[in-house]
The first five atom37 places (N, CA, C, CB, O) and aatype in JSON, in Angstrom:
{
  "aatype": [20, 20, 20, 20, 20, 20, 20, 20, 20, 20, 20, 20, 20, 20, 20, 20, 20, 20, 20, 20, 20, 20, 20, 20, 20, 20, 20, 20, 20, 20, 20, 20, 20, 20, 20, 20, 20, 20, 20, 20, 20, 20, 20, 20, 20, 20, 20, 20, 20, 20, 20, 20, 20, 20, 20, 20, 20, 20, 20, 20, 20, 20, 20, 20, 20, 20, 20, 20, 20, 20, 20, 20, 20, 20, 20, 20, 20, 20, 20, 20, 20, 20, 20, 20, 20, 20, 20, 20, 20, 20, 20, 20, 20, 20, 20, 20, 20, 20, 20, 20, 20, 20, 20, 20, 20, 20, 20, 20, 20, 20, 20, 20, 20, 20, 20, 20, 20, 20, 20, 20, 20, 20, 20, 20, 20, 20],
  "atom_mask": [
    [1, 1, 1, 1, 1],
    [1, 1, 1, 1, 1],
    [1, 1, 1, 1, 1],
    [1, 1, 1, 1, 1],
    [1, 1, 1, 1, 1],
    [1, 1, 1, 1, 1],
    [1, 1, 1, 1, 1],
    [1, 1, 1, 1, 1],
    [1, 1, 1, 1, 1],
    [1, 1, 1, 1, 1],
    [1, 1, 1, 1, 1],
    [1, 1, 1, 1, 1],
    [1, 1, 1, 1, 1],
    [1, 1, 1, 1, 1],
    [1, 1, 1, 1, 1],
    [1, 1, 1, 1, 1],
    [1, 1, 1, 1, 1],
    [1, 1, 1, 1, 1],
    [1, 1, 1, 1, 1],
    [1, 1, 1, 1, 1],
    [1, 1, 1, 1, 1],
    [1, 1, 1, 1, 1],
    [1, 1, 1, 1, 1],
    [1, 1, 1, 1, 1],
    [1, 1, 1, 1, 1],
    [1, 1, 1, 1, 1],
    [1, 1, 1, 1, 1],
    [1, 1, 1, 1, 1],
    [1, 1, 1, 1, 1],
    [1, 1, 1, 1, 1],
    [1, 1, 1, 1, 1],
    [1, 1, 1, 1, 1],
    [1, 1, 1, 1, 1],
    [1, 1, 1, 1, 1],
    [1, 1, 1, 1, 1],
    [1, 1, 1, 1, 1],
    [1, 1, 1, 1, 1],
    [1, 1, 1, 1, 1],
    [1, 1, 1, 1, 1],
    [1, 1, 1, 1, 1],
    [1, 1, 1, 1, 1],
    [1, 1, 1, 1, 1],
    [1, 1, 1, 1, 1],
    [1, 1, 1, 1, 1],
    [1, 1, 1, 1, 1],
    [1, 1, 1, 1, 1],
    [1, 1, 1, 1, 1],
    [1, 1, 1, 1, 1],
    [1, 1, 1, 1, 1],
    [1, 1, 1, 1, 1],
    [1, 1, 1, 1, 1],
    [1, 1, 1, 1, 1],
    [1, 1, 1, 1, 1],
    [1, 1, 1, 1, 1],
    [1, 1, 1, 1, 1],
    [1, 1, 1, 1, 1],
    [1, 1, 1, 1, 1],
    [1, 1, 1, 1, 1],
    [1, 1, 1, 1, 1],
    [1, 1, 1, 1, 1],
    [1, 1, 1, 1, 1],
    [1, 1, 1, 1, 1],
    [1, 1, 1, 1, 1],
    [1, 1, 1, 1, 1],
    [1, 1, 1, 1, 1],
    [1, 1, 1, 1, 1],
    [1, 1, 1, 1, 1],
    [1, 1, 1, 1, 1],
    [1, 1, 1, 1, 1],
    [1, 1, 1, 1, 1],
    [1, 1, 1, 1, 1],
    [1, 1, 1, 1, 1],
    [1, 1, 1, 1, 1],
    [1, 1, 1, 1, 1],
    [1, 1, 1, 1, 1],
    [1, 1, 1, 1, 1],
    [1, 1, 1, 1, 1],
    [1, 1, 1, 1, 1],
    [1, 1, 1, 1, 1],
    [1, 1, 1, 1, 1],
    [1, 1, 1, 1, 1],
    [1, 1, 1, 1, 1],
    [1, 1, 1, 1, 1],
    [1, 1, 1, 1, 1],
    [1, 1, 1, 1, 1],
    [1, 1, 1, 1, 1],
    [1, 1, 1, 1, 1],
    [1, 1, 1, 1, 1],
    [1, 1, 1, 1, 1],
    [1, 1, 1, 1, 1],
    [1, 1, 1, 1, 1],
    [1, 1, 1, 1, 1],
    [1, 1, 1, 1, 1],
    [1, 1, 1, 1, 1],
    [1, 1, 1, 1, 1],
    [1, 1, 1, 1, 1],
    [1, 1, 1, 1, 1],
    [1, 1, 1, 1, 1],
    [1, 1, 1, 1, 1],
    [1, 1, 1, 1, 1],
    [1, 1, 1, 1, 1],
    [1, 1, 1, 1, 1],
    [1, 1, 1, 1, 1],
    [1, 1, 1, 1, 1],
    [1, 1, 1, 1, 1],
    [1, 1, 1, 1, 1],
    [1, 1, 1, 1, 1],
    [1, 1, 1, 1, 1],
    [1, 1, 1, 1, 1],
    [1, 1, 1, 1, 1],
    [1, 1, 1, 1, 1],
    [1, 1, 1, 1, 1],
    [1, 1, 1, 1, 1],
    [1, 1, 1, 1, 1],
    [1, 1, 1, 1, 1],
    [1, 1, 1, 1, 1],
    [1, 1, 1, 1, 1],
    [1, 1, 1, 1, 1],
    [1, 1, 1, 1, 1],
    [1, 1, 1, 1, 1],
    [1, 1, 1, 1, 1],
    [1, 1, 1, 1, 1],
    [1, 1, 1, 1, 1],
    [1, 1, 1, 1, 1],
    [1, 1, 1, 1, 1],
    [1, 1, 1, 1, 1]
  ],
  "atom_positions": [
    [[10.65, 4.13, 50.59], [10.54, 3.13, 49.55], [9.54, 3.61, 48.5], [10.11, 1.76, 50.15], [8.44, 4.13, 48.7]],
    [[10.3, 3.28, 47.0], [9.32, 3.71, 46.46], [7.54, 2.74, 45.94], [10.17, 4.21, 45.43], [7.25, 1.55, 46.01]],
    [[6.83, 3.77, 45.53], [5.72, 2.67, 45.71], [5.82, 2.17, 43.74], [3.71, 3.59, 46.49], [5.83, 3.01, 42.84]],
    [[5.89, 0.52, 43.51], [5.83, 0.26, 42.03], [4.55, 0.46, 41.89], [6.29, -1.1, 41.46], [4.44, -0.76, 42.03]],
    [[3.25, 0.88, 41.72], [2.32, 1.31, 40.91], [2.96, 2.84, 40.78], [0.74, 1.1, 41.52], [2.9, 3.23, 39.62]],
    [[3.35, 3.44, 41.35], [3.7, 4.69, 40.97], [4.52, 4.71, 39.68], [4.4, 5.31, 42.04], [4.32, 5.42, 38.69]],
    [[5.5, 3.8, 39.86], [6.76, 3.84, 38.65], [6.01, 3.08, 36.95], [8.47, 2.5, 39.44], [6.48, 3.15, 35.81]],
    [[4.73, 2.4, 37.42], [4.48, 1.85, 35.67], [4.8, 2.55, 34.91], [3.22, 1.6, 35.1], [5.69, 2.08, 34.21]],
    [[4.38, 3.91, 34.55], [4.27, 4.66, 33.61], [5.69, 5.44, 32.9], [3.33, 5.5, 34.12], [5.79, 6.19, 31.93]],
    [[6.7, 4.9, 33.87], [8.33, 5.15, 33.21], [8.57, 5.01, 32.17], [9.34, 4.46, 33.58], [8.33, 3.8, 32.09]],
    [[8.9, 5.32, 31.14], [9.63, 4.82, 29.77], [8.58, 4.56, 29.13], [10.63, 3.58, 29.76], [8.82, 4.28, 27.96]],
    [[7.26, 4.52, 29.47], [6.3, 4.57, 28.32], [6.45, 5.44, 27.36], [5.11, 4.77, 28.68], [6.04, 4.79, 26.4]],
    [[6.71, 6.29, 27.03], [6.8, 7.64, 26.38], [8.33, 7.04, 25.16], [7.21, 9.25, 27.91], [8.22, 7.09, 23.93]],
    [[9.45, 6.58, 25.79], [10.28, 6.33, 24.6], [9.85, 4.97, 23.75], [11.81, 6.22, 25.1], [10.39, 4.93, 22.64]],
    [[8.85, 3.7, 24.11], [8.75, 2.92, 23.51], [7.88, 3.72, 22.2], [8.28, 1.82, 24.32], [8.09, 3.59, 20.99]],
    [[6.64, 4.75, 23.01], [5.91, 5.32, 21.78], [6.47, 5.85, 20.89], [5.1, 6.13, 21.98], [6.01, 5.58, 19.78]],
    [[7.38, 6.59, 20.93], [8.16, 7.45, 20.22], [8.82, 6.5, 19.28], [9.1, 8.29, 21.09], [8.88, 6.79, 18.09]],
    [[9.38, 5.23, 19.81], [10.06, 4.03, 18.87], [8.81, 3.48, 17.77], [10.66, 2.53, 20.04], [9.1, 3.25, 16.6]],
    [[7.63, 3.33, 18.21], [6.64, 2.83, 17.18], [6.43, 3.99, 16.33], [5.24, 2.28, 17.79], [5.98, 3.97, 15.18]],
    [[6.75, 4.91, 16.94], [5.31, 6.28, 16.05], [7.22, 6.24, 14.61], [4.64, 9.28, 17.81], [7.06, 6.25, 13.39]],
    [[8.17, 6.2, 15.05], [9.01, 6.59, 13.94], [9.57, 5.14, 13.4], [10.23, 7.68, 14.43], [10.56, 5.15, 12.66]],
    [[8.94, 3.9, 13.76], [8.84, 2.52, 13.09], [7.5, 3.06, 11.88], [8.32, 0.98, 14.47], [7.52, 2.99, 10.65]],
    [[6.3, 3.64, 12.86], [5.52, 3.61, 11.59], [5.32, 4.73, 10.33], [4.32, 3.42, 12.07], [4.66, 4.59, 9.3]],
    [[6.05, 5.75, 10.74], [6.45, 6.93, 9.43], [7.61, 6.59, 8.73], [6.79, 8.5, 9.95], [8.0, 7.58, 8.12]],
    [[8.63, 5.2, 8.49], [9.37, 4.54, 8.13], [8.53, 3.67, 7.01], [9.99, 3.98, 9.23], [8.75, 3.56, 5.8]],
    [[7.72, 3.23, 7.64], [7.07, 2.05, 6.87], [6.01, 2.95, 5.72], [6.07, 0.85, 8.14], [5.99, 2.64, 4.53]],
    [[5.2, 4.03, 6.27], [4.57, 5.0, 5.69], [5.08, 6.02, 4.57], [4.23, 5.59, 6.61], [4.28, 6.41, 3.72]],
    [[6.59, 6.5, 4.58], [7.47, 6.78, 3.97], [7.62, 6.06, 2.72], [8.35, 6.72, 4.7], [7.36, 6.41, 1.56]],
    [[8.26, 4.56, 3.4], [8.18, 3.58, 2.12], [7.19, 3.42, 0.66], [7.96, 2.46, 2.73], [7.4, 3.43, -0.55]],
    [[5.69, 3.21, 1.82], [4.44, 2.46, 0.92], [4.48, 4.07, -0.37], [2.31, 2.13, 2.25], [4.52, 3.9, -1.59]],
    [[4.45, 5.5, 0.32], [4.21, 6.12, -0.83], [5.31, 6.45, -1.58], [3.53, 7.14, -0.64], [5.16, 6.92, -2.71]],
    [[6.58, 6.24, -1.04], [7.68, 6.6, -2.12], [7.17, 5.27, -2.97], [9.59, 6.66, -1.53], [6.7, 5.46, -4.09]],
    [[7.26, 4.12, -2.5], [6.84, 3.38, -3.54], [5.69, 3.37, -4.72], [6.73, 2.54, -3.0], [5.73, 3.35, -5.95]],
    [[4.85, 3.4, -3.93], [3.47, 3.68, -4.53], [3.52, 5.0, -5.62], [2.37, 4.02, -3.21], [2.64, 4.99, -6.48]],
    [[4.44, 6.08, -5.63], [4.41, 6.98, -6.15], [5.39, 6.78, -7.47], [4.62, 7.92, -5.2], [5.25, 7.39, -8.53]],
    [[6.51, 5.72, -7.16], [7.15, 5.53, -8.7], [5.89, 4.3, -9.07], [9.24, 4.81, -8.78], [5.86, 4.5, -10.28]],
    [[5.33, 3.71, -8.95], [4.55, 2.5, -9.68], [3.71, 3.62, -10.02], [3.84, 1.01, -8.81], [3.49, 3.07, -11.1]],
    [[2.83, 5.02, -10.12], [2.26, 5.7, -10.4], [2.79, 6.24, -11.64], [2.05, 6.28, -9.5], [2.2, 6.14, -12.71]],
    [[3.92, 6.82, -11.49], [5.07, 7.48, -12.6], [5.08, 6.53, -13.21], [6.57, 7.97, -12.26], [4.55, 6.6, -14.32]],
    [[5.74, 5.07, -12.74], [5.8, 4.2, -14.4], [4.59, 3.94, -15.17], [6.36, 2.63, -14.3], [4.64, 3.64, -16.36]],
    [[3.37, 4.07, -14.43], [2.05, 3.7, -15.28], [1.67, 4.95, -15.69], [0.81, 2.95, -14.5], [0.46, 4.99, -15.93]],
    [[2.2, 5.9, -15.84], [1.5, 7.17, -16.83], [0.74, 8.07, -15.61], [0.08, 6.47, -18.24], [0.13, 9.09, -15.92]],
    [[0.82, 7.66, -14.36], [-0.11, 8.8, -13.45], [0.15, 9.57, -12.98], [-0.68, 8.63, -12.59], [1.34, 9.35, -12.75]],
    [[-0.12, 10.65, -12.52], [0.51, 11.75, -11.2], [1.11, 10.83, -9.97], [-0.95, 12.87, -10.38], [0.39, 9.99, -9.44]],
    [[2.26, 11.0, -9.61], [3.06, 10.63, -8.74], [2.05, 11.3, -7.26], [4.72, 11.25, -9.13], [1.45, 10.78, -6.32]],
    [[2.18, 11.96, -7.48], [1.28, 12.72, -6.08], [0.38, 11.76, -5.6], [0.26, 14.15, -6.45], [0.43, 11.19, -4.51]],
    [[-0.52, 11.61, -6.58], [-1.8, 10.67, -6.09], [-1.38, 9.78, -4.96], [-2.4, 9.65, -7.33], [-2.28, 9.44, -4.2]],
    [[-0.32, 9.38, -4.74], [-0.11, 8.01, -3.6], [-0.16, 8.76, -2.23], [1.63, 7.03, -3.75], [0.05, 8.04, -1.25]],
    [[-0.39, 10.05, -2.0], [-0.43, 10.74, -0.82], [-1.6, 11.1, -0.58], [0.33, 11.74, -0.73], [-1.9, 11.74, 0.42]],
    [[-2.58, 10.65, -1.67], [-4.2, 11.24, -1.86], [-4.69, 10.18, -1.6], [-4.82, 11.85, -3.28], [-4.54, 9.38, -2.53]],
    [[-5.52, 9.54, -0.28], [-5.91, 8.65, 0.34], [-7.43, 8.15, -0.45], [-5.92, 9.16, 1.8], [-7.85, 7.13, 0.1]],
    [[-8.25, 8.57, -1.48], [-8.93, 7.78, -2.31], [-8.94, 7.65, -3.77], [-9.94, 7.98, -2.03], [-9.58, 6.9, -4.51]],
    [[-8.0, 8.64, -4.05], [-7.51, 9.06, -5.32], [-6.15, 7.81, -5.29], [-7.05, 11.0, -5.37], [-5.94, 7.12, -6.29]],
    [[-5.62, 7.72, -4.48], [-4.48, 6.29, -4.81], [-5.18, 5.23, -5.11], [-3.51, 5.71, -3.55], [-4.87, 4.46, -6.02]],
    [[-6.26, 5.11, -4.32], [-6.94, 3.79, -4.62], [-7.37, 3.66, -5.73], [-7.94, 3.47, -3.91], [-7.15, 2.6, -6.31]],
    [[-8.18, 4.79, -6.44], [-8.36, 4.81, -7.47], [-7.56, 4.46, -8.72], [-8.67, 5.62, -7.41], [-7.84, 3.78, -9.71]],
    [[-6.46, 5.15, -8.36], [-5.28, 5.0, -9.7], [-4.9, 3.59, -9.55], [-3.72, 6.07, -9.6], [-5.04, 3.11, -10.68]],
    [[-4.58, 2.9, -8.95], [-4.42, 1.43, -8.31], [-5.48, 0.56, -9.34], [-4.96, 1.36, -6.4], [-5.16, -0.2, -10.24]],
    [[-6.63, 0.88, -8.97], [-7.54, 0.23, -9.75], [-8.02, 0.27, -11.16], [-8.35, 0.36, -9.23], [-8.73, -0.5, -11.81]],
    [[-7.17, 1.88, -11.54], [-7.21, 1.96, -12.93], [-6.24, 1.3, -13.72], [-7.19, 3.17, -13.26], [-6.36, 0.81, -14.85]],
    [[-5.13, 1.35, -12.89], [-3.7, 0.99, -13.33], [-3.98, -0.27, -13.36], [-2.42, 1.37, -12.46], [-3.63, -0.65, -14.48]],
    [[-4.45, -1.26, -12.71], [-4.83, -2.74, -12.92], [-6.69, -3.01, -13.96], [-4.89, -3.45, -10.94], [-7.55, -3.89, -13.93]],
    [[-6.57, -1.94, -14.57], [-7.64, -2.44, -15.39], [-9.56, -2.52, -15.27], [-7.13, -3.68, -15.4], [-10.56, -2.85, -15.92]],
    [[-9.14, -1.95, -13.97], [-10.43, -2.07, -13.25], [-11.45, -1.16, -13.65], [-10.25, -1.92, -11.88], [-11.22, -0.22, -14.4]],
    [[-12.66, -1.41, -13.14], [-13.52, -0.09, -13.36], [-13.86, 0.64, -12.13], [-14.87, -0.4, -14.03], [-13.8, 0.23, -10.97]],
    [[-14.26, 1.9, -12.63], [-14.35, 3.07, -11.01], [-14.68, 2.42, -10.08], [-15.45, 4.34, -10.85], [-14.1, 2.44, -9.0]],
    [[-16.07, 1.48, -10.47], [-16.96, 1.19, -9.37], [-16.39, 0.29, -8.45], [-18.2, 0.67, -9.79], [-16.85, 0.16, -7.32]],
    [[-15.15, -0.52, -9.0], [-14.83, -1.05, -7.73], [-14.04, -0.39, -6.45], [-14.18, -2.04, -8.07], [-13.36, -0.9, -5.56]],
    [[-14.35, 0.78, -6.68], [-14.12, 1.94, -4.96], [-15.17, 1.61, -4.64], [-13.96, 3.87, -4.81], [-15.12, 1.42, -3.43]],
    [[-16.61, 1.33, -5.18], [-17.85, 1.61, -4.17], [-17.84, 0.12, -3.23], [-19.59, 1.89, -5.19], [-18.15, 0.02, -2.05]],
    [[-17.24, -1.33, -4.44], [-17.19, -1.84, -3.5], [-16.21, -2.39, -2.42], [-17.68, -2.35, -3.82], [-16.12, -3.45, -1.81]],
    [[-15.61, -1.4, -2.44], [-14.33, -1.68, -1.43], [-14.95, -0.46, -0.18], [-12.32, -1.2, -2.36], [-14.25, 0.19, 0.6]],
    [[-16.37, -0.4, -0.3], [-16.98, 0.17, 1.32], [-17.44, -1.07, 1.73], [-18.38, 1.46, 1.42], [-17.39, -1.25, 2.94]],
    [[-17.91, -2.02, 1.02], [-18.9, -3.19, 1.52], [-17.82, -4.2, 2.3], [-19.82, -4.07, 0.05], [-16.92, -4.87, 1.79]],
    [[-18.14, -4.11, 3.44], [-17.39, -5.08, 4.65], [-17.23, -6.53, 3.88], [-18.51, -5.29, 6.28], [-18.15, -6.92, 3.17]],
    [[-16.31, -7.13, 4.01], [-15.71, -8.63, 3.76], [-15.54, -8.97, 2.4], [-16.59, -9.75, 4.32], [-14.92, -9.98, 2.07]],
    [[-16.25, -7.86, 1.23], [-16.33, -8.11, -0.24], [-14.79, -7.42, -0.59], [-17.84, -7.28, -1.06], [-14.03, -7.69, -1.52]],
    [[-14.64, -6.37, 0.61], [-13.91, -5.41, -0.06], [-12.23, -6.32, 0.45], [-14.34, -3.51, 0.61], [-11.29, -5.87, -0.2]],
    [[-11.96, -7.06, 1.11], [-11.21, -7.98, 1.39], [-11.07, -8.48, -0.02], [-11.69, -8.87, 2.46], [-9.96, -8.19, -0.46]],
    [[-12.04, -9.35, -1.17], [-11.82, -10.27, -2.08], [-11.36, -9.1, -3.16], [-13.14, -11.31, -2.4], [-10.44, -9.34, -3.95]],
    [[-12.1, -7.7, -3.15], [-12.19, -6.89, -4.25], [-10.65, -5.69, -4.49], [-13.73, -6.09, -3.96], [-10.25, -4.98, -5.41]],
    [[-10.04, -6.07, -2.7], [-8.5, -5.02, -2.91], [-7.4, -6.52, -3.21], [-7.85, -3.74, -0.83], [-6.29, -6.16, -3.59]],
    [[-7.57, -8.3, -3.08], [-6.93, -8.96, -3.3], [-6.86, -8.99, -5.24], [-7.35, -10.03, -2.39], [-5.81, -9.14, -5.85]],
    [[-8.14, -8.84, -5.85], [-8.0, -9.09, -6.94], [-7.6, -7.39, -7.67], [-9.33, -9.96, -7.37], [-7.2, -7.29, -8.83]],
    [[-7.74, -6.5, -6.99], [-7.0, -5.07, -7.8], [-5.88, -5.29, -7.57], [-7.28, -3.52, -7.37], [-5.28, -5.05, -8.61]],
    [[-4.87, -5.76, -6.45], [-3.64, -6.06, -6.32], [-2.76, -7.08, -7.45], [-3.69, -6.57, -5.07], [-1.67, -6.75, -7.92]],
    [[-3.34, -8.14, -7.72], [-3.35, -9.13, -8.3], [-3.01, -8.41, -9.47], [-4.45, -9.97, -8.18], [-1.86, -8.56, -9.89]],
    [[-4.09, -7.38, -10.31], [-4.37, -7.23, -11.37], [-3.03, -5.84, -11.97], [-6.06, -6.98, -11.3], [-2.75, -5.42, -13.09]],
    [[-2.53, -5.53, -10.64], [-1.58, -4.13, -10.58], [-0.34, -4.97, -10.47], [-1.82, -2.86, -9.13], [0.6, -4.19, -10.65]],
    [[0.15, -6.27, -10.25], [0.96, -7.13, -10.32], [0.97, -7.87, -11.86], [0.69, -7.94, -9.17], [1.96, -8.16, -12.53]],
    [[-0.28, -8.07, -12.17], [-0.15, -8.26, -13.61], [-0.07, -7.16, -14.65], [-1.18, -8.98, -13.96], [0.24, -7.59, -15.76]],
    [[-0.26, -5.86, -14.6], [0.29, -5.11, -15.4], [1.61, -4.83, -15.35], [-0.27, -4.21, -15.39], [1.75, -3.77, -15.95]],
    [[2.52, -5.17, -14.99], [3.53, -4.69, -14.93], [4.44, -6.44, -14.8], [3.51, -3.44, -13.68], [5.44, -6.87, -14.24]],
    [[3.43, -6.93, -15.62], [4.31, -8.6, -16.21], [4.79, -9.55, -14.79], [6.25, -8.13, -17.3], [5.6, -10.46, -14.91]],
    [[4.03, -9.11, -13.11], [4.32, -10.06, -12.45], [3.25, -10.99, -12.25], [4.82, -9.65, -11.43], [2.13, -10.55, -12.51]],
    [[3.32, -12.27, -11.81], [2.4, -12.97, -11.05], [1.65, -12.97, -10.04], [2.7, -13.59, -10.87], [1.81, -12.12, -9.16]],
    [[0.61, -13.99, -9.97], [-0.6, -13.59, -8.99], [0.02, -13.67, -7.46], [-2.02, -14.74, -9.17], [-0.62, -13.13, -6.55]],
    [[1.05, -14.23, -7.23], [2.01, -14.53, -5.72], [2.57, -12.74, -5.6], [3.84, -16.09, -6.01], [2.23, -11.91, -4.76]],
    [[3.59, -12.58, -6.84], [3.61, -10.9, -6.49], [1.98, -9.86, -6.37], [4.6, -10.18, -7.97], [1.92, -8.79, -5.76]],
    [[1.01, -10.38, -6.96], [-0.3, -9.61, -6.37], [-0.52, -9.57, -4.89], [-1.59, -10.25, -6.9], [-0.93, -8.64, -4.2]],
    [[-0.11, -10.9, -4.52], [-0.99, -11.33, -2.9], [-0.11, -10.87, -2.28], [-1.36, -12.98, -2.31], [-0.5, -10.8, -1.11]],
    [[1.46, -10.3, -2.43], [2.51, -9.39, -1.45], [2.07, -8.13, -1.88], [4.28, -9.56, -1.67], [2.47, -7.37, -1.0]],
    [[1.43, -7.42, -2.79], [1.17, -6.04, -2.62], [0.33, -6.22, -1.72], [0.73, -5.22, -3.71], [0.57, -5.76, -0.6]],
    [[-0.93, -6.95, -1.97], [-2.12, -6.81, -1.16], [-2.12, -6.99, 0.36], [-3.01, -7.71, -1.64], [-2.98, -6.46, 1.07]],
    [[-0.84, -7.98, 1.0], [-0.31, -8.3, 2.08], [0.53, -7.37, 2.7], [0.24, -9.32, 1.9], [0.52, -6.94, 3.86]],
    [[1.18, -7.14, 1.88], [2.87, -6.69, 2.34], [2.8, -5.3, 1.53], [4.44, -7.97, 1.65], [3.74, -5.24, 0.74]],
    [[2.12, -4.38, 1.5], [2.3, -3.31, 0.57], [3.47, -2.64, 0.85], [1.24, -2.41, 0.56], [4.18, -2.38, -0.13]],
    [[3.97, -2.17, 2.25], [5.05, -1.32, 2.17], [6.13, -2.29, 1.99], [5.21, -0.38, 3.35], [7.15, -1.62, 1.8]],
    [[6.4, -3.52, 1.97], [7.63, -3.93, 1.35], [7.26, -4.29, -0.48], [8.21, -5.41, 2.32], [8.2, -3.91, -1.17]],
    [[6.53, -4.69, -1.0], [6.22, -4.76, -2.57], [6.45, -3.76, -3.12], [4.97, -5.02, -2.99], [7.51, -3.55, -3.71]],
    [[5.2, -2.7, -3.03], [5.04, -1.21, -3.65], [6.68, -1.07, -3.71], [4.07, 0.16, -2.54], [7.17, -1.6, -4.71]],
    [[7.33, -0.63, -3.09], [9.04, 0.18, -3.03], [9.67, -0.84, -4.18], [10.17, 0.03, -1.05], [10.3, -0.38, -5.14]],
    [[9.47, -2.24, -4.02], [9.99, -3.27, -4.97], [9.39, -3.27, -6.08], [9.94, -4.53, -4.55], [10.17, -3.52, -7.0]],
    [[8.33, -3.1, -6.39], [7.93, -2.76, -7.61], [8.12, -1.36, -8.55], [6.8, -2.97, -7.44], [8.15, -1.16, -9.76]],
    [[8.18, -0.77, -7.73], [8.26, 0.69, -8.13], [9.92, 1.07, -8.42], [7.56, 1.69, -6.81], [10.33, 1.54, -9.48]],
    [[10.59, 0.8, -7.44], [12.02, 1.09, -7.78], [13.06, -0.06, -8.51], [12.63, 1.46, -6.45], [14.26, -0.13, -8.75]],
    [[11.83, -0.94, -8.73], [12.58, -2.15, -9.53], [13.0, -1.87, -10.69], [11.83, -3.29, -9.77], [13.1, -0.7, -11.08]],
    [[13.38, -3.11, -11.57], [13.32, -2.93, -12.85], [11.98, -2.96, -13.91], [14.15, -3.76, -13.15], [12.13, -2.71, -15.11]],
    [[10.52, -3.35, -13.25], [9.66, -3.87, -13.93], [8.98, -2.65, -14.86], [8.78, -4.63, -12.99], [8.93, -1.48, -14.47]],
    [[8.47, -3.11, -16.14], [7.74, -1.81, -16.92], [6.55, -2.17, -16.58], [7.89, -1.55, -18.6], [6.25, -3.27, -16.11]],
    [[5.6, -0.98, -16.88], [4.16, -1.04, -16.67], [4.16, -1.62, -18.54], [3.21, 0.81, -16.03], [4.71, -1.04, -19.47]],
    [[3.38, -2.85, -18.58], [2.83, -3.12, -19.49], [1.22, -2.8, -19.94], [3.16, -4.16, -19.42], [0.79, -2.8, -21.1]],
    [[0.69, -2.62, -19.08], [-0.99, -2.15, -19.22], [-1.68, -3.37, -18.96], [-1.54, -1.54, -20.83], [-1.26, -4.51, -19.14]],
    [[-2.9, -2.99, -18.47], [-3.98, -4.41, -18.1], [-4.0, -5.36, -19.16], [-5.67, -4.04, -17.88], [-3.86, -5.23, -20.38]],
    [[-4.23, -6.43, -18.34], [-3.9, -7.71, -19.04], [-5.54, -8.22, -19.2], [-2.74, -8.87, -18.02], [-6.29, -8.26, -18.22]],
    [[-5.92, -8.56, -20.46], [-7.43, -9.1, -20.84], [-7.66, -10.18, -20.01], [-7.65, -9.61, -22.39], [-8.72, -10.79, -20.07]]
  ]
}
């Protein structure tokens, strides 16, 4: 008979394999997306694969100034400070503050929708 503590560890290995290529699907998405919303705002497409340099362009592209990278290190500020660069990257490109709070939420389904949509980059909004 076999012993079940022996058998737990069965099929662990194909569920991982199901998440790890659920999450290079979703990862795929955010920068193909992220990389045309770059192209329509005048930036290097590349940047969305450049892990502080996207952020950056993000925050330029919505109007922002540099410094708000420094505060997107500060724990719980940086929560209020990536909702309102989102917001502000939803308003350049003529959507509303509800399409801000799905980038900031939902990036790999927005970014791809914004980017391969129809929307133009209009430039920061005063």
């Amino acid at each position: 008979m076999l012993d079940p503590i022996l058998l737990q560890g069965d099929g662990g290995g194909a569920g991982a394999a199901l998440v790890l290529v659920f999450q290079l699907v979703i990862l795929v998405a955010m920068i193909a997306g992220m990389a045309k919303v770059f192209a329509k705002a005048g930036e290097p497409a590349w940047g969305a694969i450049v892990p502080i340099y996207n952020t950056y362009l993000l925050i330029k592209i919505g109007g922002n100034e540099w410094w708000y990278l420094l505060l997107l290190l500060i724990p719980l500020v940086n929560i209020l400070v990536f909702a309102k660069v989102s917001i502000d990257v939803a308003k350049a490109f003529a959507k509303g503050a509800g399409y801000g709070i799905g980038l900031w939420l939902l990036g790999p389904v927005f970014y791809p929708l914004l980017g391969f949509g129809d929307a133009s980059y209009r430039g920061p909004t005063a």
